[in-house]
N, C-alpha and C positions, 0 to 999 in steps of 0.2 A: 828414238829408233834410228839406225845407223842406215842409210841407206848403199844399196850394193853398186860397187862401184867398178867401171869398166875402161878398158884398155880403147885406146883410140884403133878404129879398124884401120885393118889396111889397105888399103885403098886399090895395092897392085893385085890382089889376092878375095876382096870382096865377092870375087862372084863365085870363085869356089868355096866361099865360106859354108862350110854345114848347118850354119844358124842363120843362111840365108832363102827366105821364102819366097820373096815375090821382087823383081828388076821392074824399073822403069825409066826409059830413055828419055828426057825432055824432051820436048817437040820444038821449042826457041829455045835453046841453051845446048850446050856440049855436055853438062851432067848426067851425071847415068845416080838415079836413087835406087838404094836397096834398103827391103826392111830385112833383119834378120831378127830371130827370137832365141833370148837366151835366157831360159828357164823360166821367169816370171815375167819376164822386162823383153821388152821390144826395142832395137835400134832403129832409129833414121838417118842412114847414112847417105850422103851425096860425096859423088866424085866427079872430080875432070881430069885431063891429062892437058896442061896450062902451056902455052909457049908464050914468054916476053916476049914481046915486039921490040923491046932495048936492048937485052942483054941477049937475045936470040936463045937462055937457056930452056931448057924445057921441066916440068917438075911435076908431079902428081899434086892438088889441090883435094881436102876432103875434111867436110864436116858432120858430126852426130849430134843426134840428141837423143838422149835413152830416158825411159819412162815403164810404168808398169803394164805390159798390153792388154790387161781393160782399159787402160788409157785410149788406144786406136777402139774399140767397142764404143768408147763413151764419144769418143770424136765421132764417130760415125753419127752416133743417134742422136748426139746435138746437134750437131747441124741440120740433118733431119725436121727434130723436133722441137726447136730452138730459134734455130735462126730462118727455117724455111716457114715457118706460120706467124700467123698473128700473134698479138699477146690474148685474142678472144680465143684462140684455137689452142692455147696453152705456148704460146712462145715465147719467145722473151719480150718484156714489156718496151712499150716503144720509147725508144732513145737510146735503148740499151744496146748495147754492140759488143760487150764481151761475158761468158760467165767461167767461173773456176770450179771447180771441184777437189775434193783428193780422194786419191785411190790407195791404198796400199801406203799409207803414210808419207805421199808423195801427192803436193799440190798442182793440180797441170790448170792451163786458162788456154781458153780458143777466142780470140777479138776479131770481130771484123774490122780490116783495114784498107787503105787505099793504097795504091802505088804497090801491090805486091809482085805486080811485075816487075818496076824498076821503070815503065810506064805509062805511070798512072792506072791503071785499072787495079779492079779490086780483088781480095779474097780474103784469107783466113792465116792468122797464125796460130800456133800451137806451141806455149809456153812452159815449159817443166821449170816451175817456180824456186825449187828447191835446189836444183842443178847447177851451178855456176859454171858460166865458160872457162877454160882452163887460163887463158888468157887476157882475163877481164874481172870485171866485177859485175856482168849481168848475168840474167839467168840465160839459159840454153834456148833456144827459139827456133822452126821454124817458118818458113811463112809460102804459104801458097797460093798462087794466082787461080781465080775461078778458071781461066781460059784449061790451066793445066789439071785443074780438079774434074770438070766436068766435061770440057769439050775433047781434053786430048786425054784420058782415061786414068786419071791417076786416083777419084774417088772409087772408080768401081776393083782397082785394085784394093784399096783399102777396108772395102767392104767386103770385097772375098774373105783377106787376111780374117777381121773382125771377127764375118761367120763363121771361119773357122776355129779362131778363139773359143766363141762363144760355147762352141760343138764340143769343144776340151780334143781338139784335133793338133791344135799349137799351141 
């Protein structure tokens, strides 16, 4: 199966995107994330507006990762029901710190990890297995700091998004 493939967003133009649903400013970071939804597939896009401190030039900075949005649905309820319980209360079994799935003939993985700030504290990344960086040879990733997930509001955005998936509203 051919999976569908998308154009790098643009970064200066993100927020008027029409396939853009829900902003979120980082609380420690200059990044501004948008998800937008484009038919099947969900983007996670991050932006900054970057100034070198060497060459004093300045430049828009921005990364995606696209997946199919039951992906964000399944993100939501694993972590949930996965990584917030036991393996007695159906969680994942202890040691275990990542699981995968695929959705729509497209493999995603959520790990827990450490240093998802940059440092040291912990959180989650979200893996689109199947995706390769355009630039590389790994897969598309990205990774979010619990401080950003829970304390400064970035899960309850994605819960929104989700139930509205879920609703067949997005």
């Amino acid at each position: 199966m051919k999976m569908k493939q998308f154009e790098e967003i643009d970064p200066t133009n993100v927020a008027n995107d029409l396939r853009t649903v829900a902003k979120f400013k980082e609380v420690d970071s200059d990044y501004t994330r948008y998800l937008l939804i484009d038919g099947s597939h969900l983007i996670l896009a991050a932006t900054r507006y970057h100034l070198n401190p060497k060459t004093k030039v300045q430049r828009w900075i921005s990364g995606q990762i696209e997946f199919p949005k039951q992906g964000l649905v399944w993100f939501c309820d694993t972590l949930k029901n996965k990584f917030f319980k036991s393996e007695a209360e159906g969680g994942l079994p202890k040691g275990t710190f990542g699981t995968t799935t695929e959705i729509d003939g497209e493999r995603l993985k959520i790990f827990r990890c450490a240093n998802a700030d940059g440092q040291g504290g912990p959180g989650y990344s979200l893996t689109t297995l199947d995706r390769i960086e355009e630039r590389g040879s790994f897969p598309k990733e990205d990774i979010f700091s619990d401080k950003m997930l829970f304390e400064d509001g970035l899960m309850g955005i994605f819960q929104r998004v989700a139930n509205e998936i879920q609703a067949g509203k997005l």
